[in-house]
C-alpha positions in Angstrom: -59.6 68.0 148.2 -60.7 68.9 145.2 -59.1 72.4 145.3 -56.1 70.9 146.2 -56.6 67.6 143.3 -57.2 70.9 140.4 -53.7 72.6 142.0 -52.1 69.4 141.5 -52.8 68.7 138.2 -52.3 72.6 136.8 -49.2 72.0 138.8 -48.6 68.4 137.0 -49.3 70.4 133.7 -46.8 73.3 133.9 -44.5 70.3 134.9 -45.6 68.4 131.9 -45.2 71.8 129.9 -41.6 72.5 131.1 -40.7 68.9 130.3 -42.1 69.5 126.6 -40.2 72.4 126.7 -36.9 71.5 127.9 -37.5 67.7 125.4 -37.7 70.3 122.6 -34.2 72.3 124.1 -32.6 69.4 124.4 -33.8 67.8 120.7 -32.4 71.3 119.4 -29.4 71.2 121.1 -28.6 67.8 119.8 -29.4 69.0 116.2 -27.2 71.8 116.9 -24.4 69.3 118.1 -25.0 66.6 115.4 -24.4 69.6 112.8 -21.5 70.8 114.7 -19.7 67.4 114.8 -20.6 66.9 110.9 -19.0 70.4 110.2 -15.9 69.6 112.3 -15.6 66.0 110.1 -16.0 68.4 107.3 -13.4 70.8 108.3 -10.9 68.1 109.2 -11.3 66.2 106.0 -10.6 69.5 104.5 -7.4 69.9 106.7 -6.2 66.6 106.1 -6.6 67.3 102.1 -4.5 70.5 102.6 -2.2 69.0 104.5 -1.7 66.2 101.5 -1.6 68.9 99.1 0.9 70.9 101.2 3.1 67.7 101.4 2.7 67.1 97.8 3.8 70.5 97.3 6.7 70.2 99.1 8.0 67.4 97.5 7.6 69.1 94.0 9.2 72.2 95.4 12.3 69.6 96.7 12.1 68.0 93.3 12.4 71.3 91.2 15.3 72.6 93.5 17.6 69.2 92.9 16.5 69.8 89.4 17.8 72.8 89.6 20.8 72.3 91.3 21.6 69.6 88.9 21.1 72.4 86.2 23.4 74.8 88.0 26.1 72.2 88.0 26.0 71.3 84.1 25.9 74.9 84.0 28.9 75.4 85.3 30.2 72.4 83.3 29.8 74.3 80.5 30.9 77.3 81.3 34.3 75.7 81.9 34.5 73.9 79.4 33.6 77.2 76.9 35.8 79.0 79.0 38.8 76.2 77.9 37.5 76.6 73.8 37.7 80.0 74.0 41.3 79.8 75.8 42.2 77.5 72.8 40.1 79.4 70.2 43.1 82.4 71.1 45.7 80.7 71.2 44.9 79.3 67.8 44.4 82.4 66.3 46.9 83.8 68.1 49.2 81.5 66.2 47.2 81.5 63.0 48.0 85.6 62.8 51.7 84.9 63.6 51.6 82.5 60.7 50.4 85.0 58.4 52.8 87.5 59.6 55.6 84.8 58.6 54.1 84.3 55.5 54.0 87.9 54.3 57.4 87.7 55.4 58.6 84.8 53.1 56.6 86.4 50.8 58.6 89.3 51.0 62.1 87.6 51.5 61.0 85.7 48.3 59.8 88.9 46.3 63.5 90.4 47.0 65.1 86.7 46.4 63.2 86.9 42.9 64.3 90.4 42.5 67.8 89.7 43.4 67.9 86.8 41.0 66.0 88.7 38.1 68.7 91.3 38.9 71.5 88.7 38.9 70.4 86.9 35.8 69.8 90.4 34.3 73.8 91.5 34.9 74.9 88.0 33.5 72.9 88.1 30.6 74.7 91.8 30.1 78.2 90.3 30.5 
């Protein structure tokens, strides 16, 4: 009885010691899980940040493009209306240079007028 009482308890022992040891697995494992689950908060905090800051991107991006959009139009605005000065500006001096061609042409017709008269009032002072 006693041989078979000293097998029992070396038996009750290696039980005992592969309880200890699987305690200690399993208080390792849950470690290892705890740390796990706190890196996965982790990462999706991080995701969910990214995510804002992709969303807040986007909206600037959408922003700057109606922005720009807006600029493109004034742009084009402009562009018409300098497009209708400049047709005006042509015109103008356009007529402007067919002015001055008139005058130097009055000028002339009166240079000969004056001539003509000098010459007239020269020939009746003679007679």
């Amino acid at each position: 009885l006693q041989k078979e009482l000293l097998k029992y308890k070396q038996e009750a022992r290696n039980l005992q010691g592969i309880k200890d040891a699987l305690q200690q697995r399993l208080i390792q494992q849950d470690a290892s899980v705890l740390q796990l689950k706190q890196e996965l908060l982790r990462a999706n905090m991080d995701k969910e940040e990214l995510h804002n800051q992709n969303v807040d991107l986007q909206r600037k991006v959408e922003e700057r493009n109606r922005l720009l959009a807006e600029y493109k139009k004034e742009l084009c605005q402009k562009d018409r209306h300098l497009q209708q000065h400049q047709t005006k500006l042509d015109e103008t001096l356009r007529q402007l240079s067919e002015a001055s061609y008139q005058q130097v042409d009055l000028e002339r017709e009166l240079e000969h007028k004056e001539a003509l008269l000098a010459h007239c009032m020269k020939r009746e002072a003679e007679e």
